[in-house]
N, CA, C and O of each residue as an XYZ file, in Angstrom:
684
protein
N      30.705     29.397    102.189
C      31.895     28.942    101.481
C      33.107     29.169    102.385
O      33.289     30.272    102.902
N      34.035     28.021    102.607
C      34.752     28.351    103.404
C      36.111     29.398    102.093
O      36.199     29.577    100.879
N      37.165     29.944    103.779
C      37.857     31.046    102.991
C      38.877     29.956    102.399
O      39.347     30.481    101.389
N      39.510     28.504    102.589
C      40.660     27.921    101.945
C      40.329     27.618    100.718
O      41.183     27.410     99.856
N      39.132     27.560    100.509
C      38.637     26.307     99.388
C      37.075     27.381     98.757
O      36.161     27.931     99.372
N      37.412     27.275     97.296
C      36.162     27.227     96.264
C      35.321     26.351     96.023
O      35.567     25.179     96.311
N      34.039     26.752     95.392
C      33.290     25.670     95.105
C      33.934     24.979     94.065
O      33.166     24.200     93.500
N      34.969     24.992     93.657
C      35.783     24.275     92.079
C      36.598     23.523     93.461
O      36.403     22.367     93.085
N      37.309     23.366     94.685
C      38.176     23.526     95.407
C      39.598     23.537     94.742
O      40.329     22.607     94.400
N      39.759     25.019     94.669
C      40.646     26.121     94.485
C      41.171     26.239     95.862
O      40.532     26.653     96.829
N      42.402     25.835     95.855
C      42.733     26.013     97.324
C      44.305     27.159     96.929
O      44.609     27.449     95.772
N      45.096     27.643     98.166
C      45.950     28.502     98.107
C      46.690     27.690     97.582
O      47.179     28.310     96.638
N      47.384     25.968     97.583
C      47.879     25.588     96.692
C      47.629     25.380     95.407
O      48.570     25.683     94.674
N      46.796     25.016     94.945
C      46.417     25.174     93.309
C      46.250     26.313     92.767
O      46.521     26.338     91.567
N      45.857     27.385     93.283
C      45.749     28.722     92.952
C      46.506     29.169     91.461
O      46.138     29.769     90.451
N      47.539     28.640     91.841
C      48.336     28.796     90.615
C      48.066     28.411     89.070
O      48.682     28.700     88.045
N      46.593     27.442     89.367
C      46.201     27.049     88.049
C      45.238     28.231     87.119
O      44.922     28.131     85.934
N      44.925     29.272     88.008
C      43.525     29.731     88.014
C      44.072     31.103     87.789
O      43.279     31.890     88.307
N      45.187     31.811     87.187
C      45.538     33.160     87.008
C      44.752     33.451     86.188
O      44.164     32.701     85.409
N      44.646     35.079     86.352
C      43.556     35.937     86.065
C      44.143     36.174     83.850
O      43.495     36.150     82.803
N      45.552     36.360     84.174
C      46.531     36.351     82.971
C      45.670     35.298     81.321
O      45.316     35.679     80.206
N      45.650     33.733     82.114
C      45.225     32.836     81.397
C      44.278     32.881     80.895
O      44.041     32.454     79.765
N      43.457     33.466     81.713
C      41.950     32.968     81.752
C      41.763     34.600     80.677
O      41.045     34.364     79.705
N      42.192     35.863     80.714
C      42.290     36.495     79.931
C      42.618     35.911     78.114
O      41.862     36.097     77.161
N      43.965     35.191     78.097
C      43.679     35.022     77.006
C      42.933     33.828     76.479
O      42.940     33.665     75.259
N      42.281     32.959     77.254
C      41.394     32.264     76.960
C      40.157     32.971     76.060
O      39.827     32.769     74.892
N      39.520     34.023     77.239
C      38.400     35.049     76.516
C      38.780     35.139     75.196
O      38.079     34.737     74.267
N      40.061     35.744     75.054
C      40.032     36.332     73.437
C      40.164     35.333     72.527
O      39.499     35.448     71.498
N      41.201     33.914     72.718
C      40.938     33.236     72.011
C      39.699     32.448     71.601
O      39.756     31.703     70.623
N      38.316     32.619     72.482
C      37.037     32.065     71.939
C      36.266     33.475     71.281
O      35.368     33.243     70.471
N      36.533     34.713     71.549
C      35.965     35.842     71.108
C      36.534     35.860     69.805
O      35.655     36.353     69.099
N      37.497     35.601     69.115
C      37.900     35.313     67.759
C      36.906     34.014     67.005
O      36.777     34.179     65.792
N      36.548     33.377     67.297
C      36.060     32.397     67.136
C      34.087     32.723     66.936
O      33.292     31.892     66.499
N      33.826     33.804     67.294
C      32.826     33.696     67.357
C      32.125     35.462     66.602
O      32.576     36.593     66.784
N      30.999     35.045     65.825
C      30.436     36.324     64.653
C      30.061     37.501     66.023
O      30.039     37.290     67.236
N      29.807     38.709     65.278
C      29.231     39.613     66.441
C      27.712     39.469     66.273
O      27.043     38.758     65.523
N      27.346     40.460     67.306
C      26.090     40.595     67.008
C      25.269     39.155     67.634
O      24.100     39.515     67.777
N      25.409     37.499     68.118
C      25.119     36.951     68.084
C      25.042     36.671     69.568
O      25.875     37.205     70.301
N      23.805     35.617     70.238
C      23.832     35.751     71.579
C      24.604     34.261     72.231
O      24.988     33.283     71.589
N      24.655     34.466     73.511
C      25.922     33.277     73.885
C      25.040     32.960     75.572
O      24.557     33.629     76.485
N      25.214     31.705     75.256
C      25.068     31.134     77.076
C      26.378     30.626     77.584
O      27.012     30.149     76.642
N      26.770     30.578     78.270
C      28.252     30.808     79.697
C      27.951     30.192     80.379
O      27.550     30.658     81.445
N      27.968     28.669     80.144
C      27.809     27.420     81.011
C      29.412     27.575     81.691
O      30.474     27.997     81.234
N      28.887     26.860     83.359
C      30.416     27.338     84.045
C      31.088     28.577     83.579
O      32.301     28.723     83.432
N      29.987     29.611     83.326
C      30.571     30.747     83.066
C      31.185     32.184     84.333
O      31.429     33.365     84.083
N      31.256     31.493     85.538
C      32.120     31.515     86.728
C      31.586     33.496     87.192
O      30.586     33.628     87.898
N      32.332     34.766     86.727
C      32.006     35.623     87.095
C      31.528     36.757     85.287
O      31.124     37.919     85.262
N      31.645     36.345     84.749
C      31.052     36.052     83.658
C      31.667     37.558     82.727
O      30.987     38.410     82.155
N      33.264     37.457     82.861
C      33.686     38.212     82.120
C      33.879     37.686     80.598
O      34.110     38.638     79.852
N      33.852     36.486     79.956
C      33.378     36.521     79.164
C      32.644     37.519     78.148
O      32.926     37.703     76.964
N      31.867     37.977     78.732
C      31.071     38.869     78.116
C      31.524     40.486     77.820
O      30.820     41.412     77.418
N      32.527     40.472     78.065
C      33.418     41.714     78.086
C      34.398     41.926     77.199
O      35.016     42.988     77.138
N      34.676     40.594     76.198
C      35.538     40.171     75.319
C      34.797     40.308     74.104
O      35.224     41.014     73.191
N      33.511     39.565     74.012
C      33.039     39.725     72.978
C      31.713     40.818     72.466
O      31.387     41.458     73.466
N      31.083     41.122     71.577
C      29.833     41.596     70.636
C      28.987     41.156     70.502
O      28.755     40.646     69.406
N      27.905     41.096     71.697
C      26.617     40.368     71.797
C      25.918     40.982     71.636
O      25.979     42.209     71.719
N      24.820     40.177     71.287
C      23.419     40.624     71.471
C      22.748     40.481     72.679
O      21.908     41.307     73.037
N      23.102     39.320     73.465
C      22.810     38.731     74.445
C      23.728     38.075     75.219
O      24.549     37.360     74.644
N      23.749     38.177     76.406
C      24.669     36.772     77.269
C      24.086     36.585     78.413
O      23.643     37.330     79.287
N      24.160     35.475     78.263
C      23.730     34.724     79.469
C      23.804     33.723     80.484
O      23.082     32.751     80.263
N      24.654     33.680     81.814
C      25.856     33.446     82.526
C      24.965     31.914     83.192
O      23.801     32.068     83.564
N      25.356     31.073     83.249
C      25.266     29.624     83.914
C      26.234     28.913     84.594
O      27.072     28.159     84.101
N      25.996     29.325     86.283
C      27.296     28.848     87.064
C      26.789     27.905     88.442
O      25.612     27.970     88.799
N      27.441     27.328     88.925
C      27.535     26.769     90.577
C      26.342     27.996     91.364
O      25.140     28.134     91.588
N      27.561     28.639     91.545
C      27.066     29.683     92.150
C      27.077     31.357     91.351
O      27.730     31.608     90.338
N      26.269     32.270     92.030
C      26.326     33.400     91.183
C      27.334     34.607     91.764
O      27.275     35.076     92.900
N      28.050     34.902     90.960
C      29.254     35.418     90.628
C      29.113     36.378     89.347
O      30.084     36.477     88.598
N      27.817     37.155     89.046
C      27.746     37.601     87.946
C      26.211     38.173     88.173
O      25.260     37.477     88.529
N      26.173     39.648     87.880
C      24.645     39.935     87.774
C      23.386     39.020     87.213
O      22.451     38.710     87.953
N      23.450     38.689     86.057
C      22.519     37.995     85.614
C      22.598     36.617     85.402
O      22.027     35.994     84.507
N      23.664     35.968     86.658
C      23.640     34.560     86.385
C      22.903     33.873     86.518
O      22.230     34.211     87.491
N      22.354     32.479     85.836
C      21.496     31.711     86.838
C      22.380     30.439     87.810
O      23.413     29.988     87.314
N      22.047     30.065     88.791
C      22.572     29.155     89.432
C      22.276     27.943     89.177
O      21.105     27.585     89.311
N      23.208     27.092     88.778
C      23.228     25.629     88.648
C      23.726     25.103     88.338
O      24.489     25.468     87.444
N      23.736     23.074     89.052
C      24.682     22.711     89.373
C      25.115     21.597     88.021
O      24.353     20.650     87.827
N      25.787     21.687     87.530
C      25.219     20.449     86.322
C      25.914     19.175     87.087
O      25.906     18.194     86.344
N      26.338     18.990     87.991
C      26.662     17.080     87.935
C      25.565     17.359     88.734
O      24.796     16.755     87.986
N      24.472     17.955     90.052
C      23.273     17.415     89.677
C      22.422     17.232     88.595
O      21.437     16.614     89.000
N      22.305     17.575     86.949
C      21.828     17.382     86.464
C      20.566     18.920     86.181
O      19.517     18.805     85.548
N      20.950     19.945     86.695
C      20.444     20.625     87.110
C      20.542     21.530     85.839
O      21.453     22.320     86.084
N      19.922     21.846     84.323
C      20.145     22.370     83.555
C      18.741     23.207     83.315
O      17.653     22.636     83.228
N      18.932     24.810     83.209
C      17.554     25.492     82.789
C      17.423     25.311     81.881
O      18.238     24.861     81.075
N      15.509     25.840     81.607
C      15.198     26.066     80.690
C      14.993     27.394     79.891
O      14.678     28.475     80.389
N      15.252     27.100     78.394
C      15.214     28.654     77.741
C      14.031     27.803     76.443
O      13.927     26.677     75.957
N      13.433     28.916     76.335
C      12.604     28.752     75.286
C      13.364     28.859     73.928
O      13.227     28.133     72.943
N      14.010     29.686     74.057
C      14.873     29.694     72.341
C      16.347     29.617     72.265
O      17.063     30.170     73.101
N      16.909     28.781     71.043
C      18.180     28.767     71.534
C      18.910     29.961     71.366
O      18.299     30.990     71.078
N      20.498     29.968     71.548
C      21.314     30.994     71.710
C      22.356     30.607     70.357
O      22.538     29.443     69.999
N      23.058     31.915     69.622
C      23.568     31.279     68.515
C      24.927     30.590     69.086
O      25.697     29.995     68.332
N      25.176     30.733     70.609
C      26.706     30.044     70.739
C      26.279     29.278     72.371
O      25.325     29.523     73.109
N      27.300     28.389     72.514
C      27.180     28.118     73.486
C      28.488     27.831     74.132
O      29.158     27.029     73.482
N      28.995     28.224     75.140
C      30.069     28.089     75.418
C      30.011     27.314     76.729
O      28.958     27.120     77.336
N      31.735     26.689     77.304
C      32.049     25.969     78.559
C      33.290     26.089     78.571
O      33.811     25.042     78.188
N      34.329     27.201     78.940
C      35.057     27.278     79.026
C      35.961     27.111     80.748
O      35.864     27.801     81.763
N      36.808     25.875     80.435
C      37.612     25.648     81.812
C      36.196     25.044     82.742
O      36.021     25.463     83.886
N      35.157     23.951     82.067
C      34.404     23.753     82.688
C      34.305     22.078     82.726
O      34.141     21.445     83.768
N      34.433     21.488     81.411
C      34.384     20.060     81.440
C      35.003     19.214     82.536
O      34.681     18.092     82.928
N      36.070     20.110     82.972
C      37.279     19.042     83.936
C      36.463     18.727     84.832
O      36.383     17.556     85.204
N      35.540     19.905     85.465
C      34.893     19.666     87.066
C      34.008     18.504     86.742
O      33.875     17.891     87.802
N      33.350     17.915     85.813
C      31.879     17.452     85.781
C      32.076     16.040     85.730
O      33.158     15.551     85.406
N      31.052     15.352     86.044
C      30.747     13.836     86.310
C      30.995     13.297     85.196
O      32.019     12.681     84.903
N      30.039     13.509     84.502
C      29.428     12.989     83.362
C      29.196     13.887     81.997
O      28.101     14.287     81.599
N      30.795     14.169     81.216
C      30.888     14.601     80.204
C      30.120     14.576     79.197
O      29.533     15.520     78.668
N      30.119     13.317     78.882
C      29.274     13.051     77.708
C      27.345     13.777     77.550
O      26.685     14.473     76.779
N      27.139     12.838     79.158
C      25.782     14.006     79.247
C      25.527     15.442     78.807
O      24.670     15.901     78.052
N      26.563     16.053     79.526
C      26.246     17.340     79.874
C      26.694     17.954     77.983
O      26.443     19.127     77.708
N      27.092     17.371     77.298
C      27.790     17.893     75.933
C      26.637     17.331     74.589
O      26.501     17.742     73.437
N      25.818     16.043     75.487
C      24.843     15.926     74.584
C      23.609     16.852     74.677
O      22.670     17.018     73.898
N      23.943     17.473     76.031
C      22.173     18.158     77.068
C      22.472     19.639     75.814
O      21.607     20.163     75.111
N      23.742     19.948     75.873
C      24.742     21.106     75.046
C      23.309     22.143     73.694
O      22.907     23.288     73.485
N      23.042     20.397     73.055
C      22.526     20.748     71.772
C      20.908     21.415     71.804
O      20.234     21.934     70.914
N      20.606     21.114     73.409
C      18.986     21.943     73.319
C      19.817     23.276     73.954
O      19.214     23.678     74.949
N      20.563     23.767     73.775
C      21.471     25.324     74.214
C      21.101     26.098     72.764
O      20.476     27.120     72.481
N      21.798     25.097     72.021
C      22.789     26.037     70.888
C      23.241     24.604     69.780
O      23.371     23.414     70.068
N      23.408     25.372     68.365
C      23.628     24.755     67.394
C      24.735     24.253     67.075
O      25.054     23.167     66.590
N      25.895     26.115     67.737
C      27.261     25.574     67.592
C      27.994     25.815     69.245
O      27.467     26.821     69.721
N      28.669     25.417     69.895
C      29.403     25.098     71.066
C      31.014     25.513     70.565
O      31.605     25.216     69.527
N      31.486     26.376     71.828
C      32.845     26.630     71.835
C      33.186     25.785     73.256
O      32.389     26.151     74.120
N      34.111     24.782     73.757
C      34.283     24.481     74.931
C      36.015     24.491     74.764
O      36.669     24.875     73.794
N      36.483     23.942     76.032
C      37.857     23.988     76.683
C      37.796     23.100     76.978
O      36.673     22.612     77.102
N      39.353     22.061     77.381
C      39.608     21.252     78.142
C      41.192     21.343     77.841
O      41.898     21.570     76.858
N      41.409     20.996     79.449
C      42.751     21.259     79.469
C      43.481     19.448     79.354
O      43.446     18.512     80.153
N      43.918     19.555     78.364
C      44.675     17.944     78.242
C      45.789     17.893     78.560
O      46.318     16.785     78.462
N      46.419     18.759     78.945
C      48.114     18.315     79.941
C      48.236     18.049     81.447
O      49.130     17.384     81.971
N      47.086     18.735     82.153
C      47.344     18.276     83.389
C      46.724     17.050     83.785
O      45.499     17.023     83.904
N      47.566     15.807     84.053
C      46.488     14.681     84.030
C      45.752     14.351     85.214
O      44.589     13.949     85.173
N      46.576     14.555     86.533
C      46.324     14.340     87.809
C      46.025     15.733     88.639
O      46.912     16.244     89.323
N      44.685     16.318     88.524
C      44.504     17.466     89.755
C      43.886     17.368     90.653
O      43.249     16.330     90.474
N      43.523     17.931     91.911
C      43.044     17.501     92.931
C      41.765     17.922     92.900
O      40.861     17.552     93.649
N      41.691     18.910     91.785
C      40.396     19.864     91.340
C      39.436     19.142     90.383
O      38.292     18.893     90.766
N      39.806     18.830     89.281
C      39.183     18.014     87.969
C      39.016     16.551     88.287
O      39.784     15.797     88.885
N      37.403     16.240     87.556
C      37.172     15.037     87.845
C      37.469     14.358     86.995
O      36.999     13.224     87.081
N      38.130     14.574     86.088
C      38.183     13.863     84.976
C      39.405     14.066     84.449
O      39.928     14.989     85.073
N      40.234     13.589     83.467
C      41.453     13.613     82.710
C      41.366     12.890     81.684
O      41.598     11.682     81.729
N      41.019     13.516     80.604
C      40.772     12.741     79.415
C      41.823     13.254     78.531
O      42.483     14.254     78.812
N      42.017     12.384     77.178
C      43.181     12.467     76.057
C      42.757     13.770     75.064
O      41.617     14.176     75.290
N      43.137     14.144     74.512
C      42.720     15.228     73.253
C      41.713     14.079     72.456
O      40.670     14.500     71.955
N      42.160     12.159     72.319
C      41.703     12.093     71.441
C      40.031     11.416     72.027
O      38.991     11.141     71.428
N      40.421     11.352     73.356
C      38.946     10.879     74.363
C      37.945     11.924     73.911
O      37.026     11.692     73.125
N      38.261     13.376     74.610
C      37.478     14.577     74.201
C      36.918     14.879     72.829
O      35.918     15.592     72.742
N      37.509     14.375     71.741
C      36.942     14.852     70.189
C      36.295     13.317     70.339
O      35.328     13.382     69.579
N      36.302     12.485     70.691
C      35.639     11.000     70.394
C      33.987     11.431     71.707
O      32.809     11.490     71.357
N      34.397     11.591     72.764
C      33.226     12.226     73.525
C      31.938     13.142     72.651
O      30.798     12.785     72.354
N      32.826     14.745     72.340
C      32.352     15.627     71.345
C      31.621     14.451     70.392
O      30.529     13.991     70.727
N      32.275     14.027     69.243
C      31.559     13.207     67.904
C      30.407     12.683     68.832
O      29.255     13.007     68.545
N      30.672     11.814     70.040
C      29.597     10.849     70.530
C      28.204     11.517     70.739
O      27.074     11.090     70.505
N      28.691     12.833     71.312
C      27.211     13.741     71.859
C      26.982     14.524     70.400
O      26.875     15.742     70.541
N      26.911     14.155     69.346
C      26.510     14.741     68.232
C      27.231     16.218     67.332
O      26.846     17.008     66.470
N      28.246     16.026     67.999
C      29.303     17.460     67.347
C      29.981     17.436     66.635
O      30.627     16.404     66.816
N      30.436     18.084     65.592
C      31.188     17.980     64.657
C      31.848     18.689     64.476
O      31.508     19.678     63.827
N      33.404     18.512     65.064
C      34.969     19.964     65.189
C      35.195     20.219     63.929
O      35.500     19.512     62.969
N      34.911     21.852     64.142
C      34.419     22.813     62.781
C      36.503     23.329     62.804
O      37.233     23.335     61.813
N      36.945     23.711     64.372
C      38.178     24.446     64.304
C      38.768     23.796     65.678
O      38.060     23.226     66.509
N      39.940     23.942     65.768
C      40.732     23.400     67.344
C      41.779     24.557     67.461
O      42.284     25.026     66.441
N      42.064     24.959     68.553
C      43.035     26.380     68.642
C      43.568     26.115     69.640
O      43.015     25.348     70.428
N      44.417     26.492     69.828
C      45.592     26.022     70.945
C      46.170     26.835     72.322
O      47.114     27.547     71.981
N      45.961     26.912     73.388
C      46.494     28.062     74.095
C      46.850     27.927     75.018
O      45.980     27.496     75.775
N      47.975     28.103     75.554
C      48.452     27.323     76.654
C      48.433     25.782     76.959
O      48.909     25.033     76.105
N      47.937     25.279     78.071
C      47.247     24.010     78.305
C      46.410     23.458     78.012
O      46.062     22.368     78.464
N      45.586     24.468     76.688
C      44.476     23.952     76.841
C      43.974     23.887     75.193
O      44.729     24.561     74.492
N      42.974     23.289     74.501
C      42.380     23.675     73.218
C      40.961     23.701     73.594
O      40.244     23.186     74.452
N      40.839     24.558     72.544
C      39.886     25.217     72.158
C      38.958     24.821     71.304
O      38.863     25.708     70.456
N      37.947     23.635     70.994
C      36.990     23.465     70.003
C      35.687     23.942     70.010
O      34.817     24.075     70.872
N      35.828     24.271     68.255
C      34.232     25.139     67.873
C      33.896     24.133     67.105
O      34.604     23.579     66.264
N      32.689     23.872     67.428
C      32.015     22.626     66.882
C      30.215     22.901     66.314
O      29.331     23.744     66.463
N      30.406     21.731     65.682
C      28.517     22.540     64.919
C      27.578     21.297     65.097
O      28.042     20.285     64.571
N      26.171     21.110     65.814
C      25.621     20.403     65.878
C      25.582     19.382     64.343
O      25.597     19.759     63.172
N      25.527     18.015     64.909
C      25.555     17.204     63.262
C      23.895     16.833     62.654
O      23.487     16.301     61.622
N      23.205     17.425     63.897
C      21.608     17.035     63.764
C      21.077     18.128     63.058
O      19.873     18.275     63.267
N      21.493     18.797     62.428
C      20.840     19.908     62.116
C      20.852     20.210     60.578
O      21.825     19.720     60.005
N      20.210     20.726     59.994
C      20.488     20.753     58.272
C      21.259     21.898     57.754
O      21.497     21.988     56.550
């Protein structure tokens, strides 16, 4: 990895998007959002503090690269998604949708995770040199509905919202 640039390419100019501050209260605003006791997968779950916010039973970190004791590595715009034999009661993607190809995929692949999904997307910045994508608040909940989800709550924080959503396939 070179030292200018991340695998997100995080460079010393964008840097500024990526404070440690934000991304703090990001954690807590999805750790409110979610029961204790219950286990969570951390798609683009980066160094996987996540798990430090909330009351698990389980967590289990899914990144690029590993940045986290028990992460597994992988890439999702290859298409590159593990397998778990059982699901997890949450599934999260926080500050992860922007990087990826193919949204819709990766949010329909979501539902062999987990029943209910907490994700992020930041809808104010439209043009970054980082994110592949720039979609509307109302693109993202029309995406979400498309891959089978149904926005249970939306929370607001900074740049970004927050939807907890509940599979619609399920009884």
């Amino acid at each position: 990895m070179q030292s200018d640039q991340s695998y997100y390419g995080v460079t010393e100019d964008n840097s500024k998007h990526f404070d440690a501050q934000t991304w703090d209260k990001r954690y807590i605003a999805v750790s409110e959002l979610m029961q204790l006791g219950k286990s969570v997968i951390d798609l683009c779950g980066g160094d996987g503090k996540l798990q430090f916010y909330i009351q698990i039973s389980k967590y289990q970190c899914v990144d690029i690269t590993k940045r986290c004791a028990n992460a597994i590595v992988a890439d999702f715009n290859k298409k590159e998604f593990p397998y778990f034999a059982e699901k997890f009661d949450y599934a999260t993607c926080l500050g992860g949708l922007e990087y990826l190809d193919d949204v819709l995929g990766f949010l329909q692949f979501l539902r062999n995770y987990s029943n209910t999904i907490i994700v992020t997307y930041n809808n104010i910045v439209k043009k970054s040199p980082v994110f592949k994508n720039a979609y509307t608040q109302f693109e993202i909940q029309n995406l979400l509905n498309k891959a089978g989800w149904e926005i249970q709550e939306i929370e607001s924080y900074g740049k970004e919202k927050v939807y907890l959503c509940k599979n619609i396939y399920i009884n």
